[in-house]
C-alpha positions as CSV (number, residue, x, y, z in Angstrom):
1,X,85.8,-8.3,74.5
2,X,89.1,-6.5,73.9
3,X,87.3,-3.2,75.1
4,X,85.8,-4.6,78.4
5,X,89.3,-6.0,79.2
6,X,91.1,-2.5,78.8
7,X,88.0,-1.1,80.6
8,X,89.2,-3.6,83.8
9,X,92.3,-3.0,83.4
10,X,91.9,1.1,83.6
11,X,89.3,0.9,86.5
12,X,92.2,-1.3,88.6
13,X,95.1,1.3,87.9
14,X,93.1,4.3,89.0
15,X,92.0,2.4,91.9
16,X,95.8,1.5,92.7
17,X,96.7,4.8,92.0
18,X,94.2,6.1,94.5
19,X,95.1,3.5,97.6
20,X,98.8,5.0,96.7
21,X,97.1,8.9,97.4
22,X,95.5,7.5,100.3
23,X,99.0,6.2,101.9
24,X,100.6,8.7,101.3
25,X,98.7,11.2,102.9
26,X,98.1,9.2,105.7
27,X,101.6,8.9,105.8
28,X,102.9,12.7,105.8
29,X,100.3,14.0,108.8
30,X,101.7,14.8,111.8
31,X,100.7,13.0,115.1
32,X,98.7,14.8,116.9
33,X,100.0,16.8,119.6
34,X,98.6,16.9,123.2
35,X,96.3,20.0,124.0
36,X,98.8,22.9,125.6
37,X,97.7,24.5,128.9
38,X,97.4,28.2,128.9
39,X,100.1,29.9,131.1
40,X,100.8,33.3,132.3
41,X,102.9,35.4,130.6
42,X,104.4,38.7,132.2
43,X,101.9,41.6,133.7
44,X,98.6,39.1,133.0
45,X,95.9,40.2,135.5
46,X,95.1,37.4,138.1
47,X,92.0,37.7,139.9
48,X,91.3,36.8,143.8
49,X,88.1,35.5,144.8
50,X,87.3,34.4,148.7
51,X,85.4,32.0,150.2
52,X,81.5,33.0,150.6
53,X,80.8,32.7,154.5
54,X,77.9,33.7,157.1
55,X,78.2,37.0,159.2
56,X,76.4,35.0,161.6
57,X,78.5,32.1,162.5
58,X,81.4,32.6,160.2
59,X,80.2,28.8,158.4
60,X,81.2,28.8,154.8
61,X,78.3,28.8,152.4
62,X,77.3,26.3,150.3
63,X,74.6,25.9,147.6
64,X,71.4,23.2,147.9
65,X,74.3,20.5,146.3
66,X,76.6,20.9,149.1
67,X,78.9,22.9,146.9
68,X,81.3,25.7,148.4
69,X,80.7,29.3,147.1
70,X,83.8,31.7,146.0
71,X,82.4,35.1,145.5
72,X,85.0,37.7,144.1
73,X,87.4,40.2,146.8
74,X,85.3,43.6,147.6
75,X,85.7,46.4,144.8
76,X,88.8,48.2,144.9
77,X,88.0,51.8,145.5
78,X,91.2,52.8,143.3
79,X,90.5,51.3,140.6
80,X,86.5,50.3,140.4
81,X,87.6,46.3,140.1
82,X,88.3,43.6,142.0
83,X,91.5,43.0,143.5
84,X,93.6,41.6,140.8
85,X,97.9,40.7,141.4
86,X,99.9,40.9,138.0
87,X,101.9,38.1,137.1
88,X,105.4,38.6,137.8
89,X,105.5,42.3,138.8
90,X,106.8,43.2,142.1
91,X,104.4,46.2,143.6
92,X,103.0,48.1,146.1
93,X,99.3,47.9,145.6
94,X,96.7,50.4,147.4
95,X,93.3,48.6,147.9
96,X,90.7,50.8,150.0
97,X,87.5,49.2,150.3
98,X,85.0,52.1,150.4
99,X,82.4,50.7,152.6
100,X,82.4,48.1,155.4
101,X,78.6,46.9,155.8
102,X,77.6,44.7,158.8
103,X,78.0,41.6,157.4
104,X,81.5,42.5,156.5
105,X,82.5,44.2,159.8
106,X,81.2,40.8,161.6
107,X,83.4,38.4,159.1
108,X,86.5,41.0,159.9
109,X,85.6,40.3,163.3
110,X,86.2,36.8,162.7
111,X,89.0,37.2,161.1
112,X,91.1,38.7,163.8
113,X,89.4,36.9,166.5
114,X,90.7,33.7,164.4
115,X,87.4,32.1,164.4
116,X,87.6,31.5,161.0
117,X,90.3,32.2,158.3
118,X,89.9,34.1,155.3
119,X,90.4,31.7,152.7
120,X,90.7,33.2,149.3
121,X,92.6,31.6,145.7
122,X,93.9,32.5,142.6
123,X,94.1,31.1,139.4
124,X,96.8,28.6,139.1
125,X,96.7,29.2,135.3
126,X,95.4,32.2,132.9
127,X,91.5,31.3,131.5
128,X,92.1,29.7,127.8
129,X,89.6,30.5,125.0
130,X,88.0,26.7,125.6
131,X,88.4,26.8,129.3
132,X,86.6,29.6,130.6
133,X,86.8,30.2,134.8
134,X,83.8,32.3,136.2
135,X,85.1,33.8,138.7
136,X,81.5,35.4,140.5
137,X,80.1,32.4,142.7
138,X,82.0,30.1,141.3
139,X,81.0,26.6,143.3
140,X,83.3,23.6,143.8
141,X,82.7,20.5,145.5
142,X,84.0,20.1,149.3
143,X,84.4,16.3,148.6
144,X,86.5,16.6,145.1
145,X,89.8,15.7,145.2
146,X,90.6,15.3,141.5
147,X,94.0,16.9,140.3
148,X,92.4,18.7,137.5
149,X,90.7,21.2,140.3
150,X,93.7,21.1,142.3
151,X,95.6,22.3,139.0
152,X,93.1,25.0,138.5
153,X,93.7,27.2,141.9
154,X,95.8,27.8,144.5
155,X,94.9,28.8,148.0
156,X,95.6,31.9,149.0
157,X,95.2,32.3,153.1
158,X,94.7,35.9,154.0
159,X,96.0,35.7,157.7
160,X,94.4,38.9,159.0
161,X,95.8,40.5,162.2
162,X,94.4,43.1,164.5
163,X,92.8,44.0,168.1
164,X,88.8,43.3,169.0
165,X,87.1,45.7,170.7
166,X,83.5,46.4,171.9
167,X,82.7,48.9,169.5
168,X,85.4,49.1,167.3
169,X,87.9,46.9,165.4
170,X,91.9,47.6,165.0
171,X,93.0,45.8,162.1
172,X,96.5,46.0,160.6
173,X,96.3,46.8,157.2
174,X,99.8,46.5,155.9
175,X,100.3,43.0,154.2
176,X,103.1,41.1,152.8
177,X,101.7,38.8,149.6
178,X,104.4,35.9,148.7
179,X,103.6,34.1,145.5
180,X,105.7,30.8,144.2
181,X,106.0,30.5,140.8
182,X,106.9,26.6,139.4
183,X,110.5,26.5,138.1
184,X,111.7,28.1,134.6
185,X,113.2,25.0,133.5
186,X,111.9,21.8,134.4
187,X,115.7,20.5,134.8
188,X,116.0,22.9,137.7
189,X,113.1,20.9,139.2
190,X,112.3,17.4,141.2
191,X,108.7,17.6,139.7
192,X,108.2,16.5,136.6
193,X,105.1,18.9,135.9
194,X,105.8,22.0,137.0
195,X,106.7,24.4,133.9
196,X,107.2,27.8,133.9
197,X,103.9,30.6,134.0
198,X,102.7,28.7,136.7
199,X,101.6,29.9,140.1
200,X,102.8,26.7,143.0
201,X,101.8,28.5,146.1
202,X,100.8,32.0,147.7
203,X,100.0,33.4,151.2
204,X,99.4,37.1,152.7
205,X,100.0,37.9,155.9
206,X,99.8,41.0,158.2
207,X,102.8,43.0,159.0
208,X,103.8,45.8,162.1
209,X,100.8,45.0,164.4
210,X,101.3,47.5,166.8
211,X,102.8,50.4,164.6
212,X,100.5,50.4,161.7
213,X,97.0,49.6,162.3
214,X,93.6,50.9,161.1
215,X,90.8,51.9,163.5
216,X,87.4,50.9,161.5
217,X,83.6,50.6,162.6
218,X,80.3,50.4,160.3
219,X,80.1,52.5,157.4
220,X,84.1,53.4,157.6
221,X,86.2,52.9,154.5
222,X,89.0,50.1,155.1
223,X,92.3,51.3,153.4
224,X,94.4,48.2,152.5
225,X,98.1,48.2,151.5
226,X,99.7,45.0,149.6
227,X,103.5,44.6,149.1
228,X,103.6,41.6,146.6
229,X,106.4,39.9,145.8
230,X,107.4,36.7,143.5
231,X,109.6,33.9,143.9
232,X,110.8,32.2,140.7
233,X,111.1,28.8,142.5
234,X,109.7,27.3,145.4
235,X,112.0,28.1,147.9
236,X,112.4,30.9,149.8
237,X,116.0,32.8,149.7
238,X,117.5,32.8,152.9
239,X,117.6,36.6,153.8
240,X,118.6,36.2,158.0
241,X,121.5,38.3,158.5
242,X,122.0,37.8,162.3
243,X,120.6,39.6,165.3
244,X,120.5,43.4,164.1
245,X,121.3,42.6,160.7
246,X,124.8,43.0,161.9
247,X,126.5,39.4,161.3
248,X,127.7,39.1,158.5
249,X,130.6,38.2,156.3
250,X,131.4,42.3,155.5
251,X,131.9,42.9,159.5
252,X,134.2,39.6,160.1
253,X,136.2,41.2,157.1
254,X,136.6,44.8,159.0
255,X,137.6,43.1,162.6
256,X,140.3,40.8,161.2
257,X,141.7,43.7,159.2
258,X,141.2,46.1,162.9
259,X,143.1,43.3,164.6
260,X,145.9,43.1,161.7
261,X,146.0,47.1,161.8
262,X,146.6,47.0,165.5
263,X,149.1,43.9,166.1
264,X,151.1,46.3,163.1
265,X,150.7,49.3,165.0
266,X,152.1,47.7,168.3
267,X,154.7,45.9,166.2
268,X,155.8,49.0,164.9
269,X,156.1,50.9,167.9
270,X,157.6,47.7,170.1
271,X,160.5,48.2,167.4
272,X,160.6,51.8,167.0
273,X,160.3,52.9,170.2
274,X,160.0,50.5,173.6
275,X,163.1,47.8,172.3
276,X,166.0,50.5,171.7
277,X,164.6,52.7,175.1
278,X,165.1,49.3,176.7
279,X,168.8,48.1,175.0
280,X,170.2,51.8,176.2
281,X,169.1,51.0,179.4
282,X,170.8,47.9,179.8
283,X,173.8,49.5,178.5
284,X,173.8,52.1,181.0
285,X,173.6,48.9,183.5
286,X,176.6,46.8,182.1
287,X,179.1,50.0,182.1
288,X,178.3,51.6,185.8
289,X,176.9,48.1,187.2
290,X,178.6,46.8,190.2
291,X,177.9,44.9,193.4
292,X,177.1,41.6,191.9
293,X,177.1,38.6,193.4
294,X,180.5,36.3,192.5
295,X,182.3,40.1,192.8
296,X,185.3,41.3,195.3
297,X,185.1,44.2,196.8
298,X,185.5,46.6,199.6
299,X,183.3,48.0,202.4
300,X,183.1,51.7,203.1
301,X,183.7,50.4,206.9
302,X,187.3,49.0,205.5
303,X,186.1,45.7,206.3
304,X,186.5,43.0,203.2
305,X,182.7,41.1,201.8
306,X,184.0,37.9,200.4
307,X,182.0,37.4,197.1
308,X,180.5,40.5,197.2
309,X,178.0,39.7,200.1
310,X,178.7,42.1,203.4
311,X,177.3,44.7,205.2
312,X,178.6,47.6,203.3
313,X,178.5,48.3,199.4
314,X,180.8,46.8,197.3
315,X,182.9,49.0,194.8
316,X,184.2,46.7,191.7
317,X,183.6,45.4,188.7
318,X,181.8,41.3,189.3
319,X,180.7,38.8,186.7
320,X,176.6,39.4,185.7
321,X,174.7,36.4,185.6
């Protein structure tokens, strides 16, 4: 009897004793921390990748779900891959693409003629090891609208410029690439999301229509040239320096200090030179001065002027007014 009882009483400390474990393990884990998005750091390679369309009617292409088609930018000829932009790096990039085939040459045409844009994107964020973007034919749904896609690319409008003609096409292959990056602190920032390796918005654009231009048919090579540049927040720095690049707070310095230089230079020479030539002058005035009105004198007829006023010239010395 005595041994059951010590047996209970055993079998209900280790029990206790176990619950107490339990606790305080429970106790000492860390909550669980919400999954961290993958962001770029400096140099990463971001790939473009452009809207699949028809060389027919320039119509986007979709697959037998109604889904749109991104197919990746032609092969750069420099360097065997597809276009890719590196995060944060300012460059000059050389893309030639080594063969324009119909198709191509009839979506270029579209292009320029502005029948259709050339809608491309980019990544918004580097691929993590669980998330995996394919970029070849990647299909997305024209009808979602979920923020989770809008997080996961950001348009990128290739506004192609250029002259149609008959048998050829002129296109102008110099481009500027802008890219927004979301702020590097989030105090810095009215939107609560944004954090830092980011990209918020891009665009390309055509530069120096009529100076630099490309003359391309079927079969040619088309040599592209991309000056990217990055903007650590999204707004642009004002860079307008007036008409001529002239205006500015560096030339208002140099007239005030041309218009201080001369009013010194007339000062000085009003002082030096013009006052004392014009105080001898009235000297010589006051000593051989004479003929004034409220003066007596005499005529060289003999004949008296009263107050100096007469038909001859008066010889003495009058009060000057």
């Amino acid at each position: 009897m005595i041994l059951r009882h010590s047996t209970n009483l055993l079998a209900g400390y280790l029990s206790l004793v176990c619950l107490i474990q339990h606790a305080v393990a429970v106790t000492s884990e860390k909550p669980l921390q919400p999954l961290k998005k993958a962001t770029y750091k400096l140099g990463d390679a971001i790939p473009v990748s452009c809207l699949n369309r028809t060389s027919d009617t320039g119509e986007h292409i979709t697959d037998s779900q109604g889904q749109l088609q991104y197919i990746p930018f032609p092969t750069c000829q420099e360097t065997g891959r597809q276009l890719e932009l590196r995060w944060g790096v300012e460059q000059d990039i050389n893309c030639t693409i080594p063969f324009i085939s119909d198709p191509l040459f009839h979506l270029l045409e579209f292009y320029v003629h502005n029948d259709a844009p050339m809608t491309c994107r980019i990544p918004s964020r580097p691929s993590s090891s669980n998330t995996e973007h394919t970029i070849n034919h990647i299909s997305i749904s024209p009808s979602s609208t979920s923020s989770s896609l809008n997080d996961l690319y950001v348009p990128l409008i290739i506004a192609i410029t250029g002259t149609l003609q008959l048998s050829h096409l002129h296109i102008s292959n110099n481009l500027n690439v802008l890219l927004h990056t979301s702020p590097s602190s989030r105090s810095s920032s009215t939107d609560p999301d944004s954090e830092p390796g980011v990209i918020d918005a891009a665009t390309a654009y055509s530069v120096s229509h009529n100076s630099r231009n490309v003359r391309v048919v079927i079969g040619d090579a088309l040599p592209l040239r991309l000056s990217v540049r990055w903007y650590p927040t999204t707004s642009l720095p004002s860079g307008w320096r007036g008409v001529g690049g002239h205006l500015f707070l560096s030339t208002l310095f140099y007239c005030l200090l041309s218009a201080g230089a001369a009013f010194a230079l007339s000062l000085a020479y009003f002082r030096g030179v013009e006052f004392p030539k014009r105080l001898r002058a009235h000297g010589r005035e006051r000593v051989g001065g004479g003929g004034e009105r409220g003066g007596y004198g005499y005529g060289f007829n003999g004949s008296a002027a009263a107050n100096g006023y007469g038909g001859g010239i008066g010889i003495g010395i009058g009060k000057r007014d």
